[in-house]
N, C-alpha and C positions, 0 to 999 in steps of 0.2 A: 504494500500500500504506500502509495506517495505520501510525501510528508503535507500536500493539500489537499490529497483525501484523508488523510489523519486526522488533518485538524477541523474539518468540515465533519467528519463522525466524531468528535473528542465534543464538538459545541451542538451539535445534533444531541447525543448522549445525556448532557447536561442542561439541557434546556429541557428534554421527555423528562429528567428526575425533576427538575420546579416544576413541569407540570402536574404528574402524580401526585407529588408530595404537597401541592396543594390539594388538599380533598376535597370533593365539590360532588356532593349527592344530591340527585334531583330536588326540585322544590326549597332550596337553601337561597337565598338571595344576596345574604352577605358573604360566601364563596364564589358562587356565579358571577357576583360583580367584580371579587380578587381576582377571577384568570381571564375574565373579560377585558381588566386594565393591561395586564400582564401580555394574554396574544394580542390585544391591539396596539400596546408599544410595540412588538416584533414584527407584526406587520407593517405598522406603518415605515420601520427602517427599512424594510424588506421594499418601500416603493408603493404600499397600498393606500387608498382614501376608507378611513376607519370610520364607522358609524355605530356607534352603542345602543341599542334599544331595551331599555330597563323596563320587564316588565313584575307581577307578582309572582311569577315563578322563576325569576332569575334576567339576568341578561342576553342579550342577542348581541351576536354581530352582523353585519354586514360589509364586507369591503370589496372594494373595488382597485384593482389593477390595468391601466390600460391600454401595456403592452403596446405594439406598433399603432393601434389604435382602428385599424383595419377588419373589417368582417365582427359578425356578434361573436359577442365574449362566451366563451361555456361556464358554465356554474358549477362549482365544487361546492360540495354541502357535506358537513359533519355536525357533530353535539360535545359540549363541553361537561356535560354532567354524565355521573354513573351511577351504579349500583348500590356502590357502597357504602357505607355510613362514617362518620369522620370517627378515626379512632382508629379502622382499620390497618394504618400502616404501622400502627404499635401492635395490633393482632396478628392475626391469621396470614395477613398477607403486605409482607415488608419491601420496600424499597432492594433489589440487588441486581446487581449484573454478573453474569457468569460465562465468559465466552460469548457464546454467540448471544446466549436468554438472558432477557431483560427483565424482570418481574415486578409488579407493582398492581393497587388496584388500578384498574379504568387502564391501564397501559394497552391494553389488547382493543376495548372496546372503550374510546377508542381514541383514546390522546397520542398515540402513534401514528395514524390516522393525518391528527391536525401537522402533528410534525411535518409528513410527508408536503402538504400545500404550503409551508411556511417556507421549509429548506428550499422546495424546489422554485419558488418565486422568487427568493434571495440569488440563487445561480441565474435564474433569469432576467433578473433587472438589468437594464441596460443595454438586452438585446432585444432581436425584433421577435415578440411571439405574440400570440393571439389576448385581446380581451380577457380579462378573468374577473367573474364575479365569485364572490363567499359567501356564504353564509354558514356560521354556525349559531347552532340553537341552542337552549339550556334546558331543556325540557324532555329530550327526547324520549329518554327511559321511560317517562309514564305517558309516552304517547304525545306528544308535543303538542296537550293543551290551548297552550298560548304563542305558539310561534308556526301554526299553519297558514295563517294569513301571509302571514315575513316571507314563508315560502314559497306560496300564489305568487305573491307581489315579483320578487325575484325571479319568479322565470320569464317576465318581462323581456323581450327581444333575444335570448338565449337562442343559442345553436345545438346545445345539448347540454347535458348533464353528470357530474359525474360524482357518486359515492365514496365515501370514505369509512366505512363500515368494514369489519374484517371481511377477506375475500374466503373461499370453498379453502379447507384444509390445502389441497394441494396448488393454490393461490390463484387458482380462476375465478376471474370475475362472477358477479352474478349478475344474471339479466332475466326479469320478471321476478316476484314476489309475492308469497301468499298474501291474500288480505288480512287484517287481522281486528278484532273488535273486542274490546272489553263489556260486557253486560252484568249489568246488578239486576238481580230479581229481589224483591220486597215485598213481604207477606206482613200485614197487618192482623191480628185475629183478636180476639177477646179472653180475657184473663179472668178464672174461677180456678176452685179448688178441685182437684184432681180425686179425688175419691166424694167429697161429700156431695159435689153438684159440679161432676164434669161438665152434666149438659148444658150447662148454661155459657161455656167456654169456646171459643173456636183456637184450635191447635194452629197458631203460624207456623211450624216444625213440620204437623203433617200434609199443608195445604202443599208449603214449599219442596217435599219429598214428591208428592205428588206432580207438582208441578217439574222435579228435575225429570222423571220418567218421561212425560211427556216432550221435553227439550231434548231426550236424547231419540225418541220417537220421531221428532222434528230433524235432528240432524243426519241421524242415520237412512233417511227416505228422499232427504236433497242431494239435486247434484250429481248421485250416484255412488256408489256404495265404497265408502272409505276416504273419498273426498273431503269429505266437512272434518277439521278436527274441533274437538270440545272438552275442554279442561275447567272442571268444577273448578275452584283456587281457593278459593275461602267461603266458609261458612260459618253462619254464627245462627243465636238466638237462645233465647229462652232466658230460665236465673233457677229454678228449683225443681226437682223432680215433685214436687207436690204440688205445682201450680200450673193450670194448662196456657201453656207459653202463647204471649200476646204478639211475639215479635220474634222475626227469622230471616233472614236474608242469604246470601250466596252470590259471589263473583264468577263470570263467565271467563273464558280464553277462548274464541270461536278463528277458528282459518279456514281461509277461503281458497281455490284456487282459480277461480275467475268470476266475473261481477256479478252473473245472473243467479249462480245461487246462493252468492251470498247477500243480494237483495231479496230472495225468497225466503232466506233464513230468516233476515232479521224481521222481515215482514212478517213473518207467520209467530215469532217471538211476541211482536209488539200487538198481535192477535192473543196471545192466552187470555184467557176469563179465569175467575177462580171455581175450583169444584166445590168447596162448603159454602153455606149460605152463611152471611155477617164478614167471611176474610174480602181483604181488598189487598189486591192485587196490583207489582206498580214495576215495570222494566222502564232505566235507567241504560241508557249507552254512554260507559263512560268515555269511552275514546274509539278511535274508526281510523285504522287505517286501509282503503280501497285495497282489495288487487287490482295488483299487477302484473297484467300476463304480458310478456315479451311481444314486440311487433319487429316489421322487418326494419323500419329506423332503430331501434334498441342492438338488433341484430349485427347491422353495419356500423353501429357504432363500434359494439362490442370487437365484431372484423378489423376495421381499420387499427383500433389499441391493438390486437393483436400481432396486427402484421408489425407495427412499430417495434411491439416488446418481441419480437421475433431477430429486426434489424440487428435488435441490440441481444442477439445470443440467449435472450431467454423468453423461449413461448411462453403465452399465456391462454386457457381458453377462457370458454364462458359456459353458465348455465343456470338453470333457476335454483333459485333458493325459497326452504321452508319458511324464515322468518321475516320480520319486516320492520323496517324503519322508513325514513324521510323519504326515500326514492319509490315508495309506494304511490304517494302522492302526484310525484312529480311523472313517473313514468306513467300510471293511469291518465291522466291529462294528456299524454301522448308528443311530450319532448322526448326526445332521445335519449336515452339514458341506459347508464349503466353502476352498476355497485359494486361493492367489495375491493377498493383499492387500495385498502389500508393495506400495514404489510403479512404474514403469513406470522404463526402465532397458534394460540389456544389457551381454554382455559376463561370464556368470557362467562362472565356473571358466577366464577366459581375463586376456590381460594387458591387455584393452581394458573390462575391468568399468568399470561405470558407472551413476548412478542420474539420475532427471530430478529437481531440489529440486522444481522446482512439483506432479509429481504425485506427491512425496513429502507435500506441505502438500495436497495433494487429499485422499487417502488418512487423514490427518488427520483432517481435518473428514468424511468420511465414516464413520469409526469412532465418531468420537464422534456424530454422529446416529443409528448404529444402535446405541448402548447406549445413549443418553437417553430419557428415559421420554416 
């Protein structure tokens, strides 16, 4: 390694550890504002017009780069927030480097990621490469609440799009995305004594059990058979085995893998009635991310990066993926898009996160060949 790729991975390196080691879990807003300040000083050296958008779930960015100034800019989009709760790096899962593995929370998913569009804007300032729009979000982890709009807004005159999400194990892109939807069911019922005068009670506990059988009645008959996934997550209610429970709720995880039935799903959800007389029945979508099934612009996007990172000695393919973030959005609207460019890694949302450096300096150098002119 040159002594200017040394030192270009030595401040790479050290800039991923400030960002980790600042911990920044979703819905935090005095964190979200610390690494907001933080990537938009690096940006801005790096040549970018930095824009802060403070909202109640944290901070936004958006920047602008404007390159030769020639043809629309492509948008890179990533998230600043993660999984894990502040504390972590005195827990489970500590700040280290070992060889090639980086460890840290959020290092995976996906503040290597942001690295990746920082370093490689820095190598490019000063030459002629194409428009670059950013946006990161703060919200992403719980569905990006408050920064779907930001998103809308920003694909504004784009030529395409392109994720920063980790890529397929063997570090192919992803192109197309399950949908993916949060849903609360809420059971209201009436509260009496369980042995002296059940009848006078309506069980939220059993309205809700009844009502999950029926969801999965619903999911397993859309679509076709193994398509829909659905993940109870949580469930609560009640307070005493002697009182017949007035109150019971339960969390959805519903995937989709193209639009129509996952509008049929949610539609026939937002159809239950309750089965006992007196419970009231109440579904809640906490968040909605569309699918995204690949088209042939996502396709030829996905093509062209490849033949690049091919120039450069190292293929890359493409292909869908189960789960979902920002580019669900953007790729249903029907920009060109593609995901997964963060670098190769494992380990997200668990206490074994991990990223590779070398195919984080891959990654690098491929970004920057597909925005130089």
């Amino acid at each position: 390694m040159g002594i200017g790729r040394a030192t270009e991975t030595a401040g790479v390196v050290e800039r991923l550890r400030r960002l980790v080691t600042l911990e920044t879990p979703s819905l935090d807003p005095v964190a979200s504002a610390a690494i907001a300040d933080l990537l938009g000083g690096w940006f801005q050296q790096a040549g970018a017009r930095v824009e802060t958008i403070p909202g109640p779930a944290g901070t936004h960015l958006r920047l602008e780069a404007a390159g030769d100034g020639v043809g629309e800019p492509v948008l890179l989009v990533g998230h600043s927030d993660t999984v894990w709760p502040v504390g972590t790096l005195a827990g489970q899962v500590p700040w280290s480097v070992a060889g090639d593995v980086v460890r840290g929370p959020g290092v995976y998913d996906m503040k290597s990621g942001l690295m990746v569009m920082l370093a490689a804007l820095e190598r490019l300032r000063g030459t002629a490469h194409r428009p670059v729009r950013i946006i990161i979000v703060s919200d992403e982890e719980v569905g990006s609440p408050t920064s779907q709009e930001l998103i809308r807004a920003g694909l504004d005159g784009v030529a395409a799009a392109i994720g920063f999400e980790s890529p397929h194990p063997d570090g192919a892109l992803k192109v197309g995305r399950r949908g993916s939807s949060r849903v609360r069911l809420s059971v209201q019922g009436k509260a009496a004594h369980a042995a002296l005068d059940p009848a006078a009670g309506v069980s939220a506990i059993d309205e809700l059990v009844d009502q999950l059988i029926e969801v999965r009645r619903i999911v397993g008959t859309a679509g076709g058979a193994g398509e829909v996934l659905c993940n109870a997550g949580t469930i609560s209610g009640g307070g005493r085995a002697n009182v017949v429970p007035d109150r019971a709720e339960c969390e959805l995880g519903l995937r989709f893998l193209d639009a129509g039935t996952e509008r049929e799903v949610l539609d026939r959800l937002r159809g239950l009635r309750p089965v006992r007389p007196g419970a009231r029945l109440a579904m809640e979508l906490a968040s909605h991310r569309p699918a995204w099934a690949a088209g042939p612009a996502d396709r030829a996007l996905a093509a062209s990066i490849g033949a690049t990172a091919a120039a450069l000695g190292r293929p890359v393919g493409a292909r869908p993926a189960a789960g979902a973030g920002d580019t669900n959005l953007i790729g249903a609207l029907g920009v060109p898009t593609v995901d997964g460019f963060g670098p190769r890694g494992g380990g997200a949302h668990a206490a074994d996160e991990h990223v590779l450096l070398s195919s984080l300096l891959e990654r690098i150098d491929l970004l920057v060949a597909v925005l130089r002119r």
